[in-house]
C-alpha positions in Angstrom: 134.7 142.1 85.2 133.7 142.3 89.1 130.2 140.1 88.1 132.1 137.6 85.6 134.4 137.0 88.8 131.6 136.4 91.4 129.8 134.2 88.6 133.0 132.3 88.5 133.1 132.1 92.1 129.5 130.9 92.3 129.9 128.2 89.5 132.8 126.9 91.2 131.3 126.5 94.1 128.1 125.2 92.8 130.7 122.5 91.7 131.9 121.5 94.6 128.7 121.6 96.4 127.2 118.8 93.8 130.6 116.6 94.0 130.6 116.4 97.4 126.5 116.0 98.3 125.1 115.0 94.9 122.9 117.4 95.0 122.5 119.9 92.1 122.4 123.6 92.4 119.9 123.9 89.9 116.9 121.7 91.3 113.9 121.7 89.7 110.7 120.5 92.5 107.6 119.4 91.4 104.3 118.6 93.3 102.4 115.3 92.6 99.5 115.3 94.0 96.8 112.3 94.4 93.8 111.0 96.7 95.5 107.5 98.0 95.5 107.4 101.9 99.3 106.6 103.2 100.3 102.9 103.6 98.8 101.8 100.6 100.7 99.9 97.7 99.9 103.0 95.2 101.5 105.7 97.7 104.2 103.9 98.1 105.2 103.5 94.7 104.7 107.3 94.7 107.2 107.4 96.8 109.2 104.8 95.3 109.2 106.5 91.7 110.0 110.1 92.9 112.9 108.8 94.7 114.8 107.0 91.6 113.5 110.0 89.6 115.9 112.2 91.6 118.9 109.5 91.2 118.5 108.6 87.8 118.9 112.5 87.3 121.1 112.9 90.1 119.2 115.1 91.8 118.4 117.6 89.8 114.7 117.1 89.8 112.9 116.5 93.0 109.2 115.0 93.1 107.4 116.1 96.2 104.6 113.7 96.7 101.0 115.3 98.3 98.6 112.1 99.3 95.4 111.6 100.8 94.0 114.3 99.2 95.7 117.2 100.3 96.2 119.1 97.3 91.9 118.2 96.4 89.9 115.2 95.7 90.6 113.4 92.2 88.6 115.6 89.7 90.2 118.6 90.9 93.5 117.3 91.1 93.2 116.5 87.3 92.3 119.6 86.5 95.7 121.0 88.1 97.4 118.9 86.1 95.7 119.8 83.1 96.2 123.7 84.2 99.8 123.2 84.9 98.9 124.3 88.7 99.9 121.1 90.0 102.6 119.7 88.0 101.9 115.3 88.1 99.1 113.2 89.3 97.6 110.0 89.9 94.2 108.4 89.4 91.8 105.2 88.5 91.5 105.1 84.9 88.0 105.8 85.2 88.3 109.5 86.0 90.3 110.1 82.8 87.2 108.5 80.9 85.6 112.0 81.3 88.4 113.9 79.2 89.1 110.4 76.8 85.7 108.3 76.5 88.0 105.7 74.5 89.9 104.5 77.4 86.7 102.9 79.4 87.2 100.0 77.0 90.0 99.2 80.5 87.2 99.3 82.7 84.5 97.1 80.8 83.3 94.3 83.5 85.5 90.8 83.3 87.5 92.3 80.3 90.7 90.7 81.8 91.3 86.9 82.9 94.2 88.0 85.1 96.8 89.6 86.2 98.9 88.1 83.3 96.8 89.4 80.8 96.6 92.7 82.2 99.8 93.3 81.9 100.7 92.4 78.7 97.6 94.8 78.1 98.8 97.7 79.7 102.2 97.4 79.4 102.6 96.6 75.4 101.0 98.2 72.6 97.4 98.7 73.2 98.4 100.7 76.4 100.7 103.0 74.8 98.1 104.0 72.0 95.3 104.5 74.4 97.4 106.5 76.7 98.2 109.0 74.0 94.6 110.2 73.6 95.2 112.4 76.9 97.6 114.5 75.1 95.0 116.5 73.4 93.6 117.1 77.2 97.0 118.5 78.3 98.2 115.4 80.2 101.2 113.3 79.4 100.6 109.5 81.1 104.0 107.8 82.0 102.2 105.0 82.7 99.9 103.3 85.3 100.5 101.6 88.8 98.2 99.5 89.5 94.9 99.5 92.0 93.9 96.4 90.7 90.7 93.8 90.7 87.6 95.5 92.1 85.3 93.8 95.0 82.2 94.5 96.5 81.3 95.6 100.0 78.5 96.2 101.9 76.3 96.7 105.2 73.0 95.2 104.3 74.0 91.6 103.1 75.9 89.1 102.3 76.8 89.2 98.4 76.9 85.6 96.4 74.6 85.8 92.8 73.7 89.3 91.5 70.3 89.1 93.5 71.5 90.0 96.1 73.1 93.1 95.2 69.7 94.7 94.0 68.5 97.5 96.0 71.7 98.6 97.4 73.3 101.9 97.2 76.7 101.3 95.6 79.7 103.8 95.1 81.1 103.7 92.2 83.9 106.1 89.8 82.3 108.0 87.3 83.4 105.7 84.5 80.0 105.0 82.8 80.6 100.5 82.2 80.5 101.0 86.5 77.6 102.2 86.3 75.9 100.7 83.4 77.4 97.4 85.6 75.3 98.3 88.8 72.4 99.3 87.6 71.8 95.8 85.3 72.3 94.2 88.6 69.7 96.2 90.2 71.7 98.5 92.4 71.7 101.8 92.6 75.4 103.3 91.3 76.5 106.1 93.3 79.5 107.8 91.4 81.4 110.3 94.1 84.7 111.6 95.1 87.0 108.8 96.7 88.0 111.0 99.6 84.4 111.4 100.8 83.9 107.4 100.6 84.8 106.6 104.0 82.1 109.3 105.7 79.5 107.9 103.3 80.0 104.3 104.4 79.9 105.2 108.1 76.4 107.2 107.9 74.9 105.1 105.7 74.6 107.4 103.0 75.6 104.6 100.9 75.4 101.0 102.0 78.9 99.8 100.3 81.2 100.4 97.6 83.7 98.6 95.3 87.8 98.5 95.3 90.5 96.1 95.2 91.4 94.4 98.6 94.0 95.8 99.5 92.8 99.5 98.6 89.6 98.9 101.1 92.1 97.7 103.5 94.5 100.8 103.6 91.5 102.9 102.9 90.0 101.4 106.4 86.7 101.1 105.1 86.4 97.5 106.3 85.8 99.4 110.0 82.4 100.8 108.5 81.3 97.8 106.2 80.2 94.3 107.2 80.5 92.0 104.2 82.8 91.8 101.2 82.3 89.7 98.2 85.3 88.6 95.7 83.7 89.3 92.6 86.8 90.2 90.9 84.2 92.1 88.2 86.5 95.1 87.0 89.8 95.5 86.9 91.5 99.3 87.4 94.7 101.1 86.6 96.2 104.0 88.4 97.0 106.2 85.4 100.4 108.6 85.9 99.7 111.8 84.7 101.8 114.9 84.4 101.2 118.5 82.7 102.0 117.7 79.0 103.9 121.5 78.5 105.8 121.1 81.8 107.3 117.3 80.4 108.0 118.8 77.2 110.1 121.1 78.7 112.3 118.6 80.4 115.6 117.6 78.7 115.4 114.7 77.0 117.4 112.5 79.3 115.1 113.9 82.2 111.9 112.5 80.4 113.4 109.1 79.9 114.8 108.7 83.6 110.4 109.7 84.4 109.4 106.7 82.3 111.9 104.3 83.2 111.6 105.2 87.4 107.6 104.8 86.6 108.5 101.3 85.1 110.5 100.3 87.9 108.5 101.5 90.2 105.3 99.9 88.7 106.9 96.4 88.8 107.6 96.8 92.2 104.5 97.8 93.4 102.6 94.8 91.6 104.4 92.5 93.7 103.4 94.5 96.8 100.0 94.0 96.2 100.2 90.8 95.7 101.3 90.6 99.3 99.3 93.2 100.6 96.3 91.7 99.1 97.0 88.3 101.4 97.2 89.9 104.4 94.6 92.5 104.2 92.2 89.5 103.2 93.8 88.1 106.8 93.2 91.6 108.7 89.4 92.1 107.6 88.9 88.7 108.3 90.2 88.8 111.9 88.3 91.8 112.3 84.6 90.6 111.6 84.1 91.4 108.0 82.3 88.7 106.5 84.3 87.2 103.6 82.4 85.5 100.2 85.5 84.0 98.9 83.5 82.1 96.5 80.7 84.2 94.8 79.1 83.3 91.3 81.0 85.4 89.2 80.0 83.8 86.1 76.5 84.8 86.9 77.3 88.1 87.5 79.7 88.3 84.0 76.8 86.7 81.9 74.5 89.8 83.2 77.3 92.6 83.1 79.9 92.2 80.1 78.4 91.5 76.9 75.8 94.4 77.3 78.6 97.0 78.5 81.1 95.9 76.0 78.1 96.0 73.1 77.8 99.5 74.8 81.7 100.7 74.1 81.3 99.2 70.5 78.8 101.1 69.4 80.5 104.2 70.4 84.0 103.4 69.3 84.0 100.0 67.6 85.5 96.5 67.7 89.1 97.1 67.5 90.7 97.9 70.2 88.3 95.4 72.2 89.0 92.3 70.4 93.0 93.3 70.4 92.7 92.8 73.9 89.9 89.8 74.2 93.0 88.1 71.4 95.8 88.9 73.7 97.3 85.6 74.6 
């Protein structure tokens, strides 16, 4: 009788504490962990997500968000997340090639004509089906924000017609149309973990990389490279993960309130980088990095897609590909 009393008492109170504050007794915290260095457009919408997933559930979940690496570079935060030892996470859709090989067909070189079509790509059907070949891995993908458009940078040279990218050292993801890319250009393709890029630039253990411009911005590596090309040549998504047992066991109204925050929040952060994209271009110029605004990107496609999308083919057919070459 004594106990059903006090457990009256502390229900009561539990109550009263949420009424007035919002806050639920019962809070379930979660750590999301990714690589992305603070200030960019990605971390942000982090941010952004866990904070309307804690009002669209009034509080009672709470997303703490773990950047720049601190919880391990990008393969071994995946691997948390598959382990359940870190419960969401966030990376290019290149990494996720490794445990899905289907899903490189997003990462073929000049796949997408723009932004447009990327999203009506990612966001409709195709996405959805491709997304769901994690599942077997242990991951459940909410979605993807976006990195975006990939550009090259470099030390040695200035980058206009495939030429002049042979020779060069090049960081790349994993994801094998990269590095099929690279090396029919002539470079040499060095896949490693993002959060040792920015070392490798400055000691020359590579002489550039490739990222969106806004990413090579906020990642400051346009203080350790001299020239940046717009080649456009790849475009990326940030794929949301989170531990496929953990999201089953949320309620049902707590999984919809994790996709709709990651929708809202990935609309959002589009339009950021549209903005941050303009003025980072403005930043690295004032700062002495030599801009090619106008490379010949057609050279470079006519090299690059056909042979890595004859590559995806043979492994795992047409489908998928034309439905997104038809996309209008």
């Amino acid at each position: 009788m004594q106990s059903m009393k006090r457990w009256s008492s502390l229900l009561l109170a539990c109550l009263v504490v949420t009424s007035i504050t919002g806050v639920a007794c019962a809070q379930t915290k979660l750590r999301f962990a990714h690589t992305i260095g603070l200030g960019d457009a990605q971390t942000l919408a982090a941010e952004e997500f866990a904070k309307k997933v804690a009002q669209k559930t009034g509080n009672a979940i709470q997303i703490d968000v773990f950047p720049a690496g601190q919880l391990g570079n990008d393969p071994k935060v995946m691997e948390g997340v598959k382990l359940g030892t870190i419960d969401m996470g966030m990376t290019g859709n290149p990494f996720f090639t490794s445990f899905s090989p289907e899903l490189n067909v997003f990462d073929l070189p000049y796949l997408f004509r723009d932004f447009d079509h990327v999203y009506k790509v990612l966001d409709g059907p195709i996405g959805a089906e491709m997304r769901v070949h994690l599942q077997k891995h242990g991951f459940k993908a909410l979605g993807g924000l976006e990195i975006g458009f990939r550009n090259l940078t470099n030390n040695k040279r200035p980058v206009k017609v495939p030429d002049d990218v042979k020779g060069l050292k090049i960081r790349t993801t994993p994801n094998p149309a990269h590095l099929q890319a690279f090396r029919l250009l002539g470079a040499n393709p060095v896949p490693m973990p993002f959060t040792e890029l920015y070392l490798a630039l400055k000691t020359g253990a590579v002489d550039g990389q490739e990222n969106p411009i806004a990413h090579i911005y906020a990642s400051k590596f346009h203080e350790v490279q001299k020239y940046m090309s717009l080649t456009y040549h790849a475009y990326t998504t940030n794929v949301v993960v989170m531990n496929l047992k953990k999201f089953q066991e949320l309620k049902p109204e707590h999984q919809k309130a994790f996709y709709e925050a990651l929708q809202e929040a990935t609309v959002w952060e589009r339009k950021l980088n549209r903005q941050f994209d303009v003025e980072a271009l403005q930043k690295m110029k004032a700062a002495g990095v030599q801009i090619e605004e106008n490379p010949d990107r057609e050279a470079f496609k006519k090299i690059v897609a056909d042979a890595t999308a004859d590559e995806y083919v043979k492994k795992f057919g047409k489908d998928v590909l034309e439905r997104i070459t038809n996309t209008r």
